[in-house]
C-alpha positions as CSV (number, residue, x, y, z in Angstrom):
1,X,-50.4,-37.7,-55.1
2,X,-53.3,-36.3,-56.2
3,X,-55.1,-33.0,-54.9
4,X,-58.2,-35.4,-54.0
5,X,-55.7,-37.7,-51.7
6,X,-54.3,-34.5,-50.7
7,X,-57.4,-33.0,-49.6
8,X,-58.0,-36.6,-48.0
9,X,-54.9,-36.5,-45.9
10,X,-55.8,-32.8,-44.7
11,X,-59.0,-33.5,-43.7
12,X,-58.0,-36.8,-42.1
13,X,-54.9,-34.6,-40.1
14,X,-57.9,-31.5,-39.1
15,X,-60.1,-34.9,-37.9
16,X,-57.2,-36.1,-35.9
17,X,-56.3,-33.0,-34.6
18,X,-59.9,-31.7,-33.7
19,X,-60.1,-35.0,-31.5
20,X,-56.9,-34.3,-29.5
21,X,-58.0,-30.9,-28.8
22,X,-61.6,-31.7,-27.7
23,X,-60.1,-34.4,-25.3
24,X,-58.1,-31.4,-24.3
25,X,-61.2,-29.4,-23.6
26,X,-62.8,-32.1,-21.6
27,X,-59.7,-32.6,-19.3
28,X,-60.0,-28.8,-18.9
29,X,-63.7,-28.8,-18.3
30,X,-63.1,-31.9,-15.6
31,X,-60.1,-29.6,-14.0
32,X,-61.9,-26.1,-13.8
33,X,-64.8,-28.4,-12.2
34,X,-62.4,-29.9,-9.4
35,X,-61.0,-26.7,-8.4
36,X,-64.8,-24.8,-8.5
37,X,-65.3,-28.1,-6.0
38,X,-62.5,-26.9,-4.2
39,X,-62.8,-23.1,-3.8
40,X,-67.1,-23.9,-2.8
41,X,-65.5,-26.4,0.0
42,X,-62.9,-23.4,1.1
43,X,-65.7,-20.8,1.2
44,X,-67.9,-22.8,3.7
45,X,-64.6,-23.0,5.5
46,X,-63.8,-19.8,5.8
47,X,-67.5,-19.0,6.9
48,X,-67.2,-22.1,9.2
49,X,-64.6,-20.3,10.9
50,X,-65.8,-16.9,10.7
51,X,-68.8,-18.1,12.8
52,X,-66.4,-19.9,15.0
53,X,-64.5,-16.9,15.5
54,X,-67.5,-14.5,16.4
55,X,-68.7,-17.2,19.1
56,X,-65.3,-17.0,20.5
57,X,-65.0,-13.0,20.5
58,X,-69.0,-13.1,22.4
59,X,-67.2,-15.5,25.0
60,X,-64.4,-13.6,25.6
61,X,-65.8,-10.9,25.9
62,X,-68.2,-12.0,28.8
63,X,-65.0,-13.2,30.4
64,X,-63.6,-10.5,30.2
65,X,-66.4,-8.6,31.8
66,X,-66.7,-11.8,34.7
67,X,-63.5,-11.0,35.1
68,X,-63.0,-6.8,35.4
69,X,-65.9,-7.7,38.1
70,X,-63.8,-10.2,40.1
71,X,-61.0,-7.5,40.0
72,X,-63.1,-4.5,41.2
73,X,-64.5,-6.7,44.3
74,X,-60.8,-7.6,45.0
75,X,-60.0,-4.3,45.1
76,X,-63.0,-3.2,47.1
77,X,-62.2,-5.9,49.4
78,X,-58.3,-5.4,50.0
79,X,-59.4,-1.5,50.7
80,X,-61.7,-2.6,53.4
81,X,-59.1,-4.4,54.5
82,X,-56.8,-1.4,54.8
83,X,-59.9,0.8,56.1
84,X,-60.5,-1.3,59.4
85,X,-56.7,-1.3,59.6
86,X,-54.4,-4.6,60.8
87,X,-56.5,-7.3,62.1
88,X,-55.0,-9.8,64.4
């Protein structure tokens, strides 16, 4: 074999092997675009959510308050009660 069929058969090997490799690259490219696909869908989840959750807390909070009034007119009411003393 001749260093010209030599050099041939390297360049035909690098030729072969810089084809695998940028197949490779695109199947990475096509991956690492999936999973930024991915992540941008979980962020506007998680911010979905975090919305969600703040609603919730400003709701149960006015409950909450709704409610510590109901309590302090039962209580007001069941002293009355006791104040005017056994009713029949």
């Amino acid at each position: 074999m001749t260093s010209l069929d030599n050099l041939a058969n390297r360049v035909a090997a690098l030729e072969e092997r810089l084809g695998v490799e940028s197949g490779l690259r695109a199947s990475m490219d096509s991956d690492l675009s999936s999973i930024n696909a991915k992540l941008a869908a979980q962020h506007h989840l998680i911010q979905a959510l975090s919305i969600t959750q703040a609603e919730h807390t400003g709701e149960f909070a006015k409950l909450h308050t709704k409610l510590d009034h109901i309590v302090t007119l039962l209580e007001h009411l069941i002293a009355d009660e006791g104040d005017a003393g056994p009713q029949r």
